[in-house]
C-alpha positions in Angstrom: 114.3 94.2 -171.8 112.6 90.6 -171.4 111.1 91.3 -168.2 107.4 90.5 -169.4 109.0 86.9 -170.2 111.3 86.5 -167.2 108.4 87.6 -164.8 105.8 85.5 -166.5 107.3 82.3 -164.1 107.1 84.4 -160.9 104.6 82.7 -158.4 101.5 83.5 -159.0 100.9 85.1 -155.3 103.0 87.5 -156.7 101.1 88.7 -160.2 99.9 91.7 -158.0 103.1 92.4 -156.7 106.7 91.8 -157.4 105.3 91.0 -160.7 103.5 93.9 -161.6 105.9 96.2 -159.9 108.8 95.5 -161.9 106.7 95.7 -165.0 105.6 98.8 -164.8 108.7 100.3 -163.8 110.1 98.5 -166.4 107.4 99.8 -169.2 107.6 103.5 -167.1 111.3 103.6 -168.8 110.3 103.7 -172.5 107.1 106.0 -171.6 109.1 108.7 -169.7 110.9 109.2 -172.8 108.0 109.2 -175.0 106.2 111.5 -173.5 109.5 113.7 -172.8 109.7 113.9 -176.5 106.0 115.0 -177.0 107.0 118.0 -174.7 108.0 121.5 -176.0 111.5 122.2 -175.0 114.4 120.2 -174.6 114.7 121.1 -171.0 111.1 119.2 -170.3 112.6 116.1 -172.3 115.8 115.6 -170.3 113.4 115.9 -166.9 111.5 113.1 -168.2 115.0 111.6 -169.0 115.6 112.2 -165.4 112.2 110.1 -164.8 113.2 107.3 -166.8 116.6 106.9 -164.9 114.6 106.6 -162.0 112.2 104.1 -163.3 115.1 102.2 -164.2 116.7 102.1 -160.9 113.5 100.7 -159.8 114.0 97.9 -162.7 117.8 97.5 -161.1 116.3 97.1 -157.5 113.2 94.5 -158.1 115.8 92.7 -160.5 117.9 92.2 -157.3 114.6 91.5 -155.3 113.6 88.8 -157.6 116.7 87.3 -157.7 117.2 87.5 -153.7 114.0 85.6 -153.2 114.4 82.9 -155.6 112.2 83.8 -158.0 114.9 85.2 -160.8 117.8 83.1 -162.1 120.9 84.2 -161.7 121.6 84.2 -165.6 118.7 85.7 -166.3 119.2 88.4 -163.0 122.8 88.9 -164.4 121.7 89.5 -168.3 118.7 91.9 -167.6 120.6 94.1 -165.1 123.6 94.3 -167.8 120.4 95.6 -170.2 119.5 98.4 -167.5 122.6 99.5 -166.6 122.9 100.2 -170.6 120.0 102.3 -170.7 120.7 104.4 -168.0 124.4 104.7 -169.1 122.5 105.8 -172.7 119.7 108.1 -170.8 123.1 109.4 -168.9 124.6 110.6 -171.7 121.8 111.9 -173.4 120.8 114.0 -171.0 124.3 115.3 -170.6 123.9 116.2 -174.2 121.0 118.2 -173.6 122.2 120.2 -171.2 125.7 120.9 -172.6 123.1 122.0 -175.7 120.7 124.4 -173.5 
């Protein structure tokens, strides 16, 4: 995801909100699964799955936010969803696989 670049035009009223928030959620996805694959069993890894889907339906909402307010394009609203609705599509079905493997 792009969202460092697409949030780097955000107001700058906002660096310590919107901005920030939909950073870290957006940088929460990729570190829930790291640290899901640092665990011991595969039933830890698909909780921090679990984590990451939720830190990307935070991404999904503040997308939406941004966008509502003015402060996202609608090309770039419409591109960077598509991108998280992939990755929890792909978390979806990996954690699937984990469980049909338990």
């Amino acid at each position: 995801m792009n969202v460092y670049t697409a949030t780097a035009s955000f107001p700058a009223p906002e660096q310590y909100g919107l901005t920030s928030q939909l950073r870290r959620a957006a940088t929460s996805i990729a570190s829930n699964i790291a640290e899901g694959c640092g665990r011991q069993t595969e039933a830890e890894l698909g909780r921090f799955c679990h984590m990451a889907v939720g830190s990307a339906s935070e991404v999904e909402y503040r997308l939406l936010l941004a966008r509502d307010v003015g402060f996202l394009a609608e090309a770039d609203y419409v591109r960077l969803n598509a991108s998280v609705i992939e990755v929890k599509r792909m978390l979806t079905a990996f954690i699937l696989k984990l469980t049909a493997d338990s």
